[in-house]
C-alpha positions, 0 to 999 in steps of 0.5 A: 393404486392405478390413480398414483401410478399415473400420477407418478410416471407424468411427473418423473421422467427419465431425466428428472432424477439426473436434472435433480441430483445435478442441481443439488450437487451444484446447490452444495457445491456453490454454498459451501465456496461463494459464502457471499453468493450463499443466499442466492443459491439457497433462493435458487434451490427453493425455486427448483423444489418449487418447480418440482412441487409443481411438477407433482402437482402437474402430475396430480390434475393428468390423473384427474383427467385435466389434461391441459392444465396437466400440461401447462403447469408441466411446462412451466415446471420444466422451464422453470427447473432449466432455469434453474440449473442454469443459473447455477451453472452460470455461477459455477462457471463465472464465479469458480472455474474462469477465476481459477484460470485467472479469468475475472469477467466482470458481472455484467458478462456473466448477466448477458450470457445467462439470460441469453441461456434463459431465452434459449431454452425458454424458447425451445421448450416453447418450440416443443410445446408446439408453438409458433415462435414466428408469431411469439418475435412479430407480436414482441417486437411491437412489445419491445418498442413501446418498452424502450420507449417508456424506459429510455433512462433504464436502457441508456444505463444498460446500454452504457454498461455494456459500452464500457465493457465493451471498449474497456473504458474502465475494469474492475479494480481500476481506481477513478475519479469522477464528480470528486468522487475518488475510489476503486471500481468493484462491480459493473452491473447492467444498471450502475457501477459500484465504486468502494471509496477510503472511506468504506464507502460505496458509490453507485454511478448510473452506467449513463453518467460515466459514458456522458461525462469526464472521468479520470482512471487513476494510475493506468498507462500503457505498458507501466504498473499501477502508480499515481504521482503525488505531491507533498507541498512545503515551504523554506526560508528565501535565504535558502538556495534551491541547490540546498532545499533539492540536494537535503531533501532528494538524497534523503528520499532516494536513499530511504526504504519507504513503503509504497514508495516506487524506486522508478520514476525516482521521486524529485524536488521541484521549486515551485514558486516564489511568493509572499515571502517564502520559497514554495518547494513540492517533493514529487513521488509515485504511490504504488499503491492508491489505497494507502494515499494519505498514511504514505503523504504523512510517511513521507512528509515526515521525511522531508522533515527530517531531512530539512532539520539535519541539513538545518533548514527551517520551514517556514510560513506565508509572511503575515503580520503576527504578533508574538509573546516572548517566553521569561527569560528566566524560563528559557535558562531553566530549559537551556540548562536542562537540556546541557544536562542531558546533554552531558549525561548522555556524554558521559555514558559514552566510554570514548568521553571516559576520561574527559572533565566534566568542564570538557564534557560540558564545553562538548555538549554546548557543540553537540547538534540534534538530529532526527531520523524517519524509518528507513532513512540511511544515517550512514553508507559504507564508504562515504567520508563523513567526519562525525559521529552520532550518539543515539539517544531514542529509538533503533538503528540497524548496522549492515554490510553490504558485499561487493555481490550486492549481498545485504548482511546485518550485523548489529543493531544499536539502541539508545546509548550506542554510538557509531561512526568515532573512526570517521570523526577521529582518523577521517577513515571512510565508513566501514558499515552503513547504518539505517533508522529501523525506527525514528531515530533521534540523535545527537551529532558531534563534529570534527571541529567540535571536538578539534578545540578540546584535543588542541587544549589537551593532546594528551587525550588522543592516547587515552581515546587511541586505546578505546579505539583500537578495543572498539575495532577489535570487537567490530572486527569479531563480529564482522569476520565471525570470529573468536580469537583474542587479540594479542598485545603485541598486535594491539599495540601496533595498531595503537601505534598506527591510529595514533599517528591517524588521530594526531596527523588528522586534528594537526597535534 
């Protein structure tokens, strides 16, 4: 018993039952939260047994009566608990607690602090175990030089880690580019920096060949949010004015809810050369956001697009000497004549049409021009004088109000078959709501002038046209004010009375 007694009081000091429930607390507590780092605490907590067991061990040879064994493995044991508990205080510390006051060191600083606290204690445990630590720096000192002599490649990494660190070249979560190497920086360690690409991948650069080399830190300037210009690229015949190619494809974009698109600085049209035969054109924009570089070129690209087509742009291409098959003749008929039945289908489903001929709906849809929408594009503003209207023949569109407060209120969203915009086209009154693509939207547009020549063969069709408008201003006005009350007759009738006026007055009947 006496053997076990002695034994037991070497190894379990006073402290040791603190020292032990600490690091089992901190081991839990890190496991449970740092999922990722999860293995590293698992791996710090066998070591802490470990130095425990050898603790005991240390326990064991004093009540052997090997007293100097006893002690140097008694030692060891302590420093190598310190080091543990350490290491998970570090953790605890860096990984925990200074995240939660939106602190956010980089992993190389955590490295530096907790390996001065290992020399620290390792050299006071040392200082108590009787040693002279003058002796210990003369003979590392001499240790040290040839060691940075033979690892001058190792220290220069070390070494520019902790320069960039140091002079903030670079931080964690900034987007570079170096050696056509393009992503974001998610760790700065003693040797390299990790740099995770679009391409899931991760690119290790030694910290030495970014202090040596050029590297580019995408989107940062001083005072400003994180955004990168870029540059969508088309080209346009040379019988289109720059004034038309800029105006078509500037007030789309610039109305347009696109996302990661910044409002400031505004995107902007550019022509950019002049050369083989076309107009080379660049739509300048800032990305907000750098991950989503390629989906939002693509986003935009389709813009841009659609917007030269409505304004009846062509793109074009670099002028080359082609040679191209012409399509039957025959062939075209049969496309051109199953086209003009859509057209007229489309036609006759729309009750404004109702009582027109199948001659006069087919003169229309001969006049009817195709239009498409990208999501997020403004069809029409409230306000804005524009004397048409748009049939919807694919995808959906949203009508909304907006209150002279700034207030944005929906009130109708339309699909394929709705038209709108009869009483600009009509009377030439302004727009009383404005419509915008909730997703890409394909229309057909029909013209003033278009219409005017059928109204002229036919006056009589302004009455038949007058009473659809007044029932269609009637459920607007429902929605518009919330209301449910019917219309009277006599309130109809003189509203007929003054929109026909309009209509005639505006197509000179």
């Amino acid at each position: 018993m006496g053997f076990w007694h002695t034994a037991i009081q070497y190894f379990w000091r006073e402290e040791a039952i603190f020292v032990f429930l600490l690091v089992l607390g901190l081991s839990f507590l890190l496991a449970s939260l740092l999922r990722e780092d999860r293995k590293s605490v698992v791996n710090t907590l066998v070591f802490f047994l470990t130095c425990n067991v050898l603790a005991f061990i240390s326990g064991l040879l004093y009540a052997l009566q090997f007293t100097f064994a006893a002690s140097v493995s008694h030692e060891a044991a302590v420093i190598g608990a310190g080091i543990a508990a350490i290491r998970l205080s570090g953790l605890l510390l860096f990984r925990i607690v200074l995240p939660l006051i939106r602190l956010q060191p980089p992993r190389i600083t955590e490295d530096i602090f907790v390996i001065i606290a290992y020399i620290t204690w390792g050299l006071v445990r040392l200082r108590y175990a009787g040693l002279d630590l003058s002796s210990i720096v003369a003979t590392s000192a001499m240790i040290t030089a040839v060691i940075a002599f033979a690892m001058q490649d190792t220290l220069g990494n070390i070494l520019g880690g902790l320069a960039l660190q140091l002079d903030n070249s670079v931080d964690i979560g900034d987007w570079i580019s170096l050696d056509e190497v393009v992503g974001r920086v998610v760790d700065i360690r003693w040797r390299s920096t990790l740099v995770e690409t679009r391409n899931w991948e991760t690119v290790v650069f030694p910290n030495s060949q970014l202090m040596k080399n050029r590297f580019l830190v995408l989107g940062r300037r001083s005072g400003q949010p994180v955004q990168l210009r870029r540059w969508i690229w088309f080209d346009v015949s040379l019988n289109t004015t720059p004034r038309q190619v800029i105006a078509a494809v500037e007030d789309t974009i610039l109305l347009a809810d696109i996302k990661n698109v910044a409002k400031l600085p505004a995107p902007n049209c550019v022509l950019m050369e002049i050369d083989k035969g076309v107009s080379r054109y660049a739509l300048r924009y800032w990305l907000t956001d750098l991950a989503q570089d390629d989906p939002t070129d693509a986003t935009v690209r389709w813009h841009v697009y659609t917007a030269l087509e409505r304004a009846g742009i062509r793109l074009e291409v670099e002028k080359k000497n082609v040679h191209y098959v012409k399509e039957n003749e025959k062939y075209e008929g049969v496309v051109h004549q199953r086209e003009s039945q859509q057209r007229v289908k489309t036609l006759k489903r729309v009750e404004l049409f109702a009582q027109m001929t199948d001659d006069e709906l087919r003169s229309l849809a001969e006049r009817l021009k195709y239009a498409q929408f990208a999501k997020g594009n403004i069809i029409s503003r409230q306000g804005a004088i524009a004397h048409w209207l748009y049939i919807i023949i694919n995808g959906e569109a949203e009508v909304y109000l907006e209150t002279p407060e700034g207030e944005r209120r929906s009130v109708n969203v339309l699909s394929k078959g709705s038209f709108f915009g009869e009483m600009g086209m009509m009377t030439g009154a302004p727009r009383s709501a404005s419509v915008v693509a909730i997703t890409d939207v394909e229309c057909y547009r029909l013209d003033k002038e278009a219409f005017a020549g059928i109204m002229q063969a036919r006056p009589g069709l302004a009455e038949e046209i007058t009473h659809i408008l007044v029932e269609r201003r009637a459920q607007l006005d429902s929605v518009l004010h919330h209301l449910d009350v019917q219309t009277s007759q006599q309130e109809k009738s003189t509203q007929h009375n003054e929109l026909l006026v309009s209509v005639k007055r505006f197509f000179g009947l």
